[in-house]
C-alpha positions as CSV (number, residue, x, y, z in Angstrom):
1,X,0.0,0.0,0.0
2,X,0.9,3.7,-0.5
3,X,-0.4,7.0,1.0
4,X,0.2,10.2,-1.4
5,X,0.0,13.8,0.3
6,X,-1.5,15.9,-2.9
7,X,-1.2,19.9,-1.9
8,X,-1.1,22.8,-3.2
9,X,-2.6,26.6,-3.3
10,X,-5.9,27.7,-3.7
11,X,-7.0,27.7,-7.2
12,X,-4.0,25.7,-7.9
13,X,-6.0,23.0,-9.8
14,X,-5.4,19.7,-7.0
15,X,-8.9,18.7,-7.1
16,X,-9.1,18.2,-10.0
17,X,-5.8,16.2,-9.9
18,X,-7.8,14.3,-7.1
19,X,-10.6,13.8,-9.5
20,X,-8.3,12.0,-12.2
21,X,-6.1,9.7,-9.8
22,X,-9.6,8.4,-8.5
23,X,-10.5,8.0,-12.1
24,X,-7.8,6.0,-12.0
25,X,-8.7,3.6,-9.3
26,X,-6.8,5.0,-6.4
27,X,-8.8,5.8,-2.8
28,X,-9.2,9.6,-2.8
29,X,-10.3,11.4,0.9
30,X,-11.0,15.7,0.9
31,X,-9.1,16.6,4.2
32,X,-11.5,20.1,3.5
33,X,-14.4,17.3,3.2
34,X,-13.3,15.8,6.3
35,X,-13.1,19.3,8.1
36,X,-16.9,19.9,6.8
37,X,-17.9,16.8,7.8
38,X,-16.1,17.7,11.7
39,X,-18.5,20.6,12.0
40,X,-21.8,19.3,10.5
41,X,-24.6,20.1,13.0
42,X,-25.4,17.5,15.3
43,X,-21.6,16.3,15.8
44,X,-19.2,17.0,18.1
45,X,-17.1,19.3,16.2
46,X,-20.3,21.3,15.9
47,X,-21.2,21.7,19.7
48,X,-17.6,22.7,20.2
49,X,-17.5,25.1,17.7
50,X,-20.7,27.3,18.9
51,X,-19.3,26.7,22.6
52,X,-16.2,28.7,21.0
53,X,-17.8,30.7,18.3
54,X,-21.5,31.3,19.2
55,X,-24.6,31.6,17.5
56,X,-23.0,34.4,15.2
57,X,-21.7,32.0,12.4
58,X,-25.2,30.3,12.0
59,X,-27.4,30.6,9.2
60,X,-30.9,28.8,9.6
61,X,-29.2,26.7,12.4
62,X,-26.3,25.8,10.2
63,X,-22.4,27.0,10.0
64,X,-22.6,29.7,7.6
65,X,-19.3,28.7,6.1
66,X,-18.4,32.0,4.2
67,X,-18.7,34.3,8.0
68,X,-16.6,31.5,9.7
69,X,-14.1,31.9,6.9
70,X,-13.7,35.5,7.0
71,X,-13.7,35.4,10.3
72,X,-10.7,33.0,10.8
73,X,-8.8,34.2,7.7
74,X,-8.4,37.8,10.0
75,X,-7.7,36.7,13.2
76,X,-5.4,34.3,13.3
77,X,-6.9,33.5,17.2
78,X,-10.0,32.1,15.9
79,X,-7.9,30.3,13.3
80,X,-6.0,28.3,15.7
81,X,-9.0,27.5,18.0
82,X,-10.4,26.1,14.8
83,X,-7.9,24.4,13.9
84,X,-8.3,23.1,17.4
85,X,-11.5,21.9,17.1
86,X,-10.9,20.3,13.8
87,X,-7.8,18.7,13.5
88,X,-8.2,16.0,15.7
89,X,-11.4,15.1,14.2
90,X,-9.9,15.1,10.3
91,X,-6.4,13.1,12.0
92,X,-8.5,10.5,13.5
93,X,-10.7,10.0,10.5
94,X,-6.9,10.0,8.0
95,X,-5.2,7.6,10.8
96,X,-8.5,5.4,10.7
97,X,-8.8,5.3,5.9
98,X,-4.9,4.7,6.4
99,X,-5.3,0.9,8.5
100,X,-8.1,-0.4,6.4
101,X,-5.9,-0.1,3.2
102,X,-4.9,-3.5,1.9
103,X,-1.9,-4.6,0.3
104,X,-1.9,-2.6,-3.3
105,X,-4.1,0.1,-2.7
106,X,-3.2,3.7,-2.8
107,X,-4.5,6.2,-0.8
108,X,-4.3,9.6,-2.4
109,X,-4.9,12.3,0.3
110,X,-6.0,15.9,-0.9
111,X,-4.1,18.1,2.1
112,X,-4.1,21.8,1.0
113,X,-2.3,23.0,4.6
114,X,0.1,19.9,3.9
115,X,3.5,22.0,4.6
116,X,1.4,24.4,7.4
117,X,0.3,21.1,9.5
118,X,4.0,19.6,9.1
119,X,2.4,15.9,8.1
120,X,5.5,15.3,5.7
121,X,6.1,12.4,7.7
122,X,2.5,10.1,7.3
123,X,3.0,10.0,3.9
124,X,5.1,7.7,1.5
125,X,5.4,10.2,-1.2
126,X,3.9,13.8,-2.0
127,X,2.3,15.9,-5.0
128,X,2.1,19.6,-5.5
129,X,-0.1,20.6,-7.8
130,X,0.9,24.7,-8.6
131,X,0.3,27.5,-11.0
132,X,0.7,30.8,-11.8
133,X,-0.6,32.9,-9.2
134,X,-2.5,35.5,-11.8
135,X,-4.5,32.0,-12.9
136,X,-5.1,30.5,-10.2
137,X,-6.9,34.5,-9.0
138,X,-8.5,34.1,-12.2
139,X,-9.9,30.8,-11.8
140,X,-11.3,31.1,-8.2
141,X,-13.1,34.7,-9.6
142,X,-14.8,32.9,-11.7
143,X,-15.5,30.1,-9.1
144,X,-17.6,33.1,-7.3
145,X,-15.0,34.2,-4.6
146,X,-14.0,37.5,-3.9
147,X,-10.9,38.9,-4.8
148,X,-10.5,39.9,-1.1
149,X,-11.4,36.4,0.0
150,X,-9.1,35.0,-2.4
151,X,-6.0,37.4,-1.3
152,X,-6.7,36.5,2.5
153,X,-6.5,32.7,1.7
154,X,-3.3,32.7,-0.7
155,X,-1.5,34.8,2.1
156,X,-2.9,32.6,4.2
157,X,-1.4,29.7,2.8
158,X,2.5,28.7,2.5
159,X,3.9,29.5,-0.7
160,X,5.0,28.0,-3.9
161,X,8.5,27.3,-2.5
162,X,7.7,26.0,0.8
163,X,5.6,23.3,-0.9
164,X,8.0,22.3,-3.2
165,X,10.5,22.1,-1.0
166,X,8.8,18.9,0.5
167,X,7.6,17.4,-2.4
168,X,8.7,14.6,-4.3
169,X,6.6,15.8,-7.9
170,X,5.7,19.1,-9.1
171,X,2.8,19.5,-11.7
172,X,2.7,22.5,-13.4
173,X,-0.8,22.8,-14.0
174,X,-0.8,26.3,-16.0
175,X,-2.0,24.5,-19.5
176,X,-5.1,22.2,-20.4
177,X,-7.0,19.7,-18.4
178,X,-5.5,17.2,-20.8
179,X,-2.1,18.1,-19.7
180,X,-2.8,17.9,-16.2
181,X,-4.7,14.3,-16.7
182,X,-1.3,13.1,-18.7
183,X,0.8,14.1,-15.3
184,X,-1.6,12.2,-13.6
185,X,-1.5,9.2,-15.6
186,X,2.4,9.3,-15.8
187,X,3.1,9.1,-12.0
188,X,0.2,6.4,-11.6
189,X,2.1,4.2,-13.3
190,X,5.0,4.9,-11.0
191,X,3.2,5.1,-8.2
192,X,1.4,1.3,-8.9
193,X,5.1,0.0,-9.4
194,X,6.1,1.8,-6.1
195,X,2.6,0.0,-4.3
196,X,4.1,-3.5,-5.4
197,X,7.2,-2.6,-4.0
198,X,9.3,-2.7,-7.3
199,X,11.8,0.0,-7.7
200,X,11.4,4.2,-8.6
């Protein structure tokens, strides 16, 4: 078995990069799914995050997503005791996918904060998926986010070099979709020799 850290930035293009590995046939988990899932009302995550938050980042008696973002993305206090809440939750639920793998499979794990959360070590190989910053603004406007929202997260995030500096494959993902699925494809193949345990 195998279990890929995928990163990169916002807009960068990695899920759709998730989207072609489990295409492929790999096991794909969302760590952002996982984090949704931690604060979905009637869980855990949920009753700790009003406890912390309060009734202010509810809409119809649900987490109004977009005010806890903004929120968090200027204070970096309520961002920690987010992260607080939610980490756990997600690395329980990783540690959990991780020991039910079977011999051959490969888990491909979509981690945008992958350099941030310093989690080199629980993976046997990672991916960053970049691209040029002015793209990936322009593909996240047209995704329906605000240019201030998108600023916030990008400084929010590590940058281009910090996330290459711990990965073992780059894709450049400023061209076509076909490109990018090509990329994909390529380091499957190496990546199904690696699961076998044959050599790079």
């Amino acid at each position: 078995m195998l279990v890929v850290g995928l990163t990169g930035g916002i807009g960068s293009g990695k899920s759709l990069a998730a989207q072609f590995f489990a295409e492929l046939g790999a096991l794909v988990i969302d760590a952002d799914q996982l984090a949704r899932d931690a604060i979905e009302r009637g869980s855990d995550g949920f009753d700790q995050l009003i406890a912390t938050f309060g009734d202010s980042i509810l809409t119809n008696g649900l987490v109004d997503r977009r005010a806890l973002g903004d929120l968090v993305f200027r204070d970096k206090d309520a961002k920690q005791k987010l992260e607080e809440i939610i980490h756990p939750i997600v690395r329980k639920e990783f540690e959990e996918a991780v020991q039910s793998l079977t011999d051959g499979e490969i888990l491909i794990y979509e981690i945008p904060l992958l350099f941030e959360t310093k989690a080199m070590e629980r993976f046997d190989y990672i991916v960053s998926v970049e691209a040029n910053l002015e793209l990936r603004k322009e593909r996240l406007l047209k995704k329906g986010l605000r240019i201030s929202e998108i600023e916030s997260r990008i400084a929010s995030q590590a940058t281009r070099d910090e996330r290459v500096s711990i990965a073992d494959q780059v894709f450049e993902n400023n061209g076509s979709e076909d490109e990018l699925l090509r990329s994909v494809e390529n380091l499957w193949e190496l990546l199904k020799m690696r699961s076998k345990g044959s050599p790079k």
